[in-house]
C-alpha positions as a Markdown table, in Angstrom:
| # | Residue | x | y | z |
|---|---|---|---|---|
| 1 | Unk | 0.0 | 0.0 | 0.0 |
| 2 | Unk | 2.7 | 2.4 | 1.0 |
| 3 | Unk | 4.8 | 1.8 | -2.7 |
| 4 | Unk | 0.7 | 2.9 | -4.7 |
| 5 | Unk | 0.8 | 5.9 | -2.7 |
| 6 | Unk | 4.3 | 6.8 | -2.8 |
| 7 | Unk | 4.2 | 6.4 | -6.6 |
| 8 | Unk | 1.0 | 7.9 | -6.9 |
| 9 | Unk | 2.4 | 11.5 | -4.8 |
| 10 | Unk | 5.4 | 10.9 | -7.5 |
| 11 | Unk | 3.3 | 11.5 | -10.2 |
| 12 | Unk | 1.0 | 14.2 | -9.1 |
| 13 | Unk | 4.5 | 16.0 | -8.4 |
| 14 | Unk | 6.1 | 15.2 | -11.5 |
| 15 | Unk | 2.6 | 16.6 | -13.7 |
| 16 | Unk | 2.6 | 19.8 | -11.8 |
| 17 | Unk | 6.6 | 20.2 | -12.3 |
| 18 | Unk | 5.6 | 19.9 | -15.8 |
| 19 | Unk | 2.6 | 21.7 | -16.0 |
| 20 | Unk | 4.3 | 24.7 | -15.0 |
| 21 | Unk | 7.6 | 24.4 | -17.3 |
| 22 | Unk | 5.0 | 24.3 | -20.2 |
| 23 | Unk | 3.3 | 27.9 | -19.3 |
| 24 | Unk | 6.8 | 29.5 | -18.7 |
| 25 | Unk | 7.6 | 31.6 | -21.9 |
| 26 | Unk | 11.3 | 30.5 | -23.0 |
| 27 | Unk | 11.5 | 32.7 | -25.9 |
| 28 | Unk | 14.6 | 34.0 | -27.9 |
| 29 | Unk | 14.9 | 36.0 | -30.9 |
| 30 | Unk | 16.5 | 33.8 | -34.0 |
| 31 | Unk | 19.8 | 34.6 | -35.8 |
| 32 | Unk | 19.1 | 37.7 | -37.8 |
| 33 | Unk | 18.4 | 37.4 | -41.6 |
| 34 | Unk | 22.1 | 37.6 | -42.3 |
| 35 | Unk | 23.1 | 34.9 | -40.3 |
| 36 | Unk | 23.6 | 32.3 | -43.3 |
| 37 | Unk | 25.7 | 29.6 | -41.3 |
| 38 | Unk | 24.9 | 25.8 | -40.5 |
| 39 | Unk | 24.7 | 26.3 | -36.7 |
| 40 | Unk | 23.9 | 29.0 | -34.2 |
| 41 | Unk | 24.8 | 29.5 | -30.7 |
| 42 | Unk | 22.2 | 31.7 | -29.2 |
| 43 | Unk | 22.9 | 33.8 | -26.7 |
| 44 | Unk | 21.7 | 31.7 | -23.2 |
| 45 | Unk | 24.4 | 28.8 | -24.6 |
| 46 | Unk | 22.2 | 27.2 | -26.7 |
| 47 | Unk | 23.2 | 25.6 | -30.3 |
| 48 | Unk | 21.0 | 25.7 | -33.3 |
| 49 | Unk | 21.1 | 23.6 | -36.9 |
| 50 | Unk | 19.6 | 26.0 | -39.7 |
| 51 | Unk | 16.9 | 24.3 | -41.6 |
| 52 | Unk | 14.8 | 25.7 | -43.8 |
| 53 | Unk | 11.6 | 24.1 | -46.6 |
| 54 | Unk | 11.4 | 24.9 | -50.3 |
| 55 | Unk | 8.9 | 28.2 | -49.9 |
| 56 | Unk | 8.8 | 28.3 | -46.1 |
| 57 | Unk | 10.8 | 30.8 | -43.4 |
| 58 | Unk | 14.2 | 29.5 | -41.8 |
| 59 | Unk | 13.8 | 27.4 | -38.8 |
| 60 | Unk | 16.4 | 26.8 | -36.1 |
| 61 | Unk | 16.4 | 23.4 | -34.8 |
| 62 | Unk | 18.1 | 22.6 | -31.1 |
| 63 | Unk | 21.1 | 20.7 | -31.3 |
| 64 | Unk | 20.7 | 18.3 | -28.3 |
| 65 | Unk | 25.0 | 17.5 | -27.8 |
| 66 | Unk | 26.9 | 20.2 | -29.9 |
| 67 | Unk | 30.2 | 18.7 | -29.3 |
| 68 | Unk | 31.2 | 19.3 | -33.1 |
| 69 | Unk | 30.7 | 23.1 | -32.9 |
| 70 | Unk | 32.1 | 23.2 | -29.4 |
| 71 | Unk | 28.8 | 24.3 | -27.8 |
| 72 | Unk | 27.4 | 22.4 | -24.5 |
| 73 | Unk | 24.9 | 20.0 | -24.0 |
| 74 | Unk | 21.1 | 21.4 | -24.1 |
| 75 | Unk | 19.1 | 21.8 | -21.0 |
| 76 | Unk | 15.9 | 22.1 | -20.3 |
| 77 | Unk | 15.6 | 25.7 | -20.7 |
| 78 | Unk | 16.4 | 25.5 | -24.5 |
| 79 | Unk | 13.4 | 26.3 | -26.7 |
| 80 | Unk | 13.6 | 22.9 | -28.9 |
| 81 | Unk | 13.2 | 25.7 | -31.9 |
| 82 | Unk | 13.4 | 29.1 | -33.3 |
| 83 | Unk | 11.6 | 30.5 | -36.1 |
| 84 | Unk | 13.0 | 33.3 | -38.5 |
């Protein structure tokens, strides 16, 4: 009985961790227009992979373990994309 309720107070914690980590705003602004690079390092230490459909606006994609462009892992706080 005591492992159902322990489990059970895990996962009412756990939703309303992530409840609230979704209605936090974790905006940045995208590379500027100029930018015409592969990858971006935004400001808060995050890296971003250019990508961008025939007819559609530039997309920056998170880069989850940037060790080629000598950026650091992503966390949590890094938007999973930007838009141009």
């Amino acid at each position: 009985m005591k492992l159902i309720l322990a489990a059970t107070a895990a996962t009412f914690t756990f939703g309303a961790v992530t409840a609230e980590a979704q209605t936090t705003p974790r905006t940045l602004n995208p590379p500027s227009v100029v930018q015409s690079g592969q990858w971006y390092i935004a400001p808060n230490g995050c890296s971003y992979s250019r990508t961008q459909a025939p007819g559609q606006a530039v997309q920056w994609m998170l880069i989850a373990n940037p060790h080629h462009i000598g950026g650091r892992n992503a966390t949590s706080a890094c938007p999973r994309m930007l838009r141009g």
